[in-house]
C-alpha positions as CSV (number, residue, x, y, z in Angstrom):
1,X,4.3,-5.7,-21.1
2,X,2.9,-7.6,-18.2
3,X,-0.6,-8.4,-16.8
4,X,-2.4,-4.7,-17.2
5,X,-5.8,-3.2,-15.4
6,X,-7.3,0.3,-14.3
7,X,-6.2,1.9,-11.0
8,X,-8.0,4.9,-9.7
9,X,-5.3,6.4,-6.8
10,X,-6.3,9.1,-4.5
11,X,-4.2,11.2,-2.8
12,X,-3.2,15.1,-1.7
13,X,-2.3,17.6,-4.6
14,X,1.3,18.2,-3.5
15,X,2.1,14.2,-3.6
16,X,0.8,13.6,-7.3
17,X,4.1,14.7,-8.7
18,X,5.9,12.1,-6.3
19,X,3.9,9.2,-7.4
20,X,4.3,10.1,-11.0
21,X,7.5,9.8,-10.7
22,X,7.4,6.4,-8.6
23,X,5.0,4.8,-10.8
24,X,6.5,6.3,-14.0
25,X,4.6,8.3,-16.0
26,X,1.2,10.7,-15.4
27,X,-2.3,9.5,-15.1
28,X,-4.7,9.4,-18.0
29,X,-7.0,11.8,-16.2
30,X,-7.4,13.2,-12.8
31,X,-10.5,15.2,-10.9
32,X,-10.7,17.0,-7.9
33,X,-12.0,15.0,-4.7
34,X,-12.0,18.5,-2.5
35,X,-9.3,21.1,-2.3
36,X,-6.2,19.8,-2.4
37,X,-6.8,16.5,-2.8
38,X,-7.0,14.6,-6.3
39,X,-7.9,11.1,-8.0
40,X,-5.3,9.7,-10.2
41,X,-6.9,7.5,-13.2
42,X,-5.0,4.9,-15.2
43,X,-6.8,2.8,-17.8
44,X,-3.7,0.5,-17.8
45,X,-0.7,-0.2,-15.3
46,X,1.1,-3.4,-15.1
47,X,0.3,-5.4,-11.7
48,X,-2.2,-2.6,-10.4
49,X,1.0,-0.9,-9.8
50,X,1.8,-2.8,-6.8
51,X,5.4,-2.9,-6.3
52,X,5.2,1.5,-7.4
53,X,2.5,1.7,-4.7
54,X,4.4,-0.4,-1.8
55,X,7.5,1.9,-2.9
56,X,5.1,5.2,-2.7
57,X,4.1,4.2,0.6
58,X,7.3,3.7,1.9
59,X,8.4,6.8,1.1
60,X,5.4,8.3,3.2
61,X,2.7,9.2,0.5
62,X,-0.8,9.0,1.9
63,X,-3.3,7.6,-0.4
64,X,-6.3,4.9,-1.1
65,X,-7.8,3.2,-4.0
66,X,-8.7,0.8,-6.0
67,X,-7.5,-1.4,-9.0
68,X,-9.5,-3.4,-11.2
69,X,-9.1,-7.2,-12.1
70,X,-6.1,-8.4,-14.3
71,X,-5.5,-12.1,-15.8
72,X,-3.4,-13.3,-12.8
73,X,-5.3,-11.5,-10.1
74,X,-8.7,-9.9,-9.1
75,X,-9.7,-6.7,-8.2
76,X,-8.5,-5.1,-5.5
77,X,-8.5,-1.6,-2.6
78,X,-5.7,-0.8,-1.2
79,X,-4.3,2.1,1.1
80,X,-1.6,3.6,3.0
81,X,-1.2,6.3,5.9
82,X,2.2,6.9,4.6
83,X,4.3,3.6,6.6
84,X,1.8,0.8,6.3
85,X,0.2,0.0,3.0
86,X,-2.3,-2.8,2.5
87,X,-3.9,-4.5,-0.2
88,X,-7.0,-6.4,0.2
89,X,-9.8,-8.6,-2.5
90,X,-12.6,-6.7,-3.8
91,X,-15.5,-6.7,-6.1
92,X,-15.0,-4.9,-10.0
93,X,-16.2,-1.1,-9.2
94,X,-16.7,-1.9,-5.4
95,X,-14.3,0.2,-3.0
96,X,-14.7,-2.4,-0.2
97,X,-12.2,-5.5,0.6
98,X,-14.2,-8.6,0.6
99,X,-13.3,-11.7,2.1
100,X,-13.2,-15.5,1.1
101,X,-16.0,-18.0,2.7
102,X,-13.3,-21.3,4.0
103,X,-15.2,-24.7,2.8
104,X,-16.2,-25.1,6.1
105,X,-18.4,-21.9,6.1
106,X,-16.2,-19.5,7.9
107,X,-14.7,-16.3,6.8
108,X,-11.0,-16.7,6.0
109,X,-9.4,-15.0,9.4
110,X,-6.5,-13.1,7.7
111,X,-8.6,-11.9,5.3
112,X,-10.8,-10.0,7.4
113,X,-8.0,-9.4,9.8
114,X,-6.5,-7.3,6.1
115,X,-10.0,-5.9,5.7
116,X,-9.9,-4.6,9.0
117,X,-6.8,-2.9,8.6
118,X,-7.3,-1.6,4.6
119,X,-10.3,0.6,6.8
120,X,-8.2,2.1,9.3
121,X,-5.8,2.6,6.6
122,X,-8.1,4.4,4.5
123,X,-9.7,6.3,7.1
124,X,-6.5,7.7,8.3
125,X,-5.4,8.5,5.0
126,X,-8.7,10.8,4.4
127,X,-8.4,12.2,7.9
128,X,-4.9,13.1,6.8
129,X,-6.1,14.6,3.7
130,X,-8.8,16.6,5.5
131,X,-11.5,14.3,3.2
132,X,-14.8,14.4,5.5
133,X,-18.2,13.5,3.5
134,X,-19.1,17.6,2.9
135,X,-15.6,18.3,1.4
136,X,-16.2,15.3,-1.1
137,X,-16.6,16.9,-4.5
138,X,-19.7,16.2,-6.9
C-alpha cells in the first residue's frame, strides 16, 4: 500500500478498457460526459496513479483530470493529447493548475510555463474527444 487519493480520469469510451488495464483494475464508478466519452472515478489509487497515467499516455490515450491530495503530495490536474502528458498543482475540487508565489513576489516561471501547457493539453484532448460546452452532459 502506498500514499492513496481520489482521481477522476476522463477519457473516450473505446480507451477505458486500455487504461483499466494500465492502471490495473476498473473504476469505482463512471458517468457519461457526452457520447462516447466517460469519467473514470477512483476513491483510492496509489500516487494519483502517476507512473499508470505517464504509461497511458505513452501509449497514445487522450485524457484529462484531476487527482486529489495525498500525504506526500497535493492535489493535482493533469492531461495528455496522447504523446505529452503533464501534471501540474491545484486546489482540492478545483480543475485548474495553480502556481506558487516565489518569496520575492513573483510567480514561480516553470510553474506557469506547466500551467500553460496542462491547458493546451487539455484542450486538445476535448477537441480530440469532440467535448465542446453543448455536448457536456448534466
Amino acid at each position: 500500500m502506498g500514499d492513496r487519493c481520489s482521481v477522476s480520469i476522463t477519457c473516450r469510451r473505446e480507451d477505458m478498457k486500455r487504461l483499466y488495464k494500465i492502471i490495473g483494475w476498473d473504476a469505482d464508478y463512471e458517468s457519461e460526459v457526452c457520447p462516447g466519452v466517460v469519467e473514470l472515478c477512483y476513491e483510492q489509487l496509489n500516487y494519483a496513479a502517476h507512473d499508470e497515467l505517464t504509461e497511458a499516455a505513452g501509449k497514445g490515450i487522450v485524457f484529462y483530470g484531476s487527482h486529489g491530495a495525498g500525504g506526500d503530495y497535493p492535489a493535482g490536474v493533469f492531461a495528455s493529447n496522447g504523446k505529452r502528458f503533464m501534471v501540474c498543482n491545484a486546489v482540492d475540487n478545483c480543475a485548474a493548475p495553480v502556481a506558487a508565489i516565489e518569496s520575492d513576489g513573483e510567480p514561480c516561471c516553470q510553474e506557469l510555463k506547466d500551467a500553460l501547457i496542462y491547458w493546451r493539453l487539455r484542450k486538445r484532448a476535448e477537441a480530440w474527444m469532440g467535448i465542446t460546452p453543448k455536448r457536456k452532459a448534466g
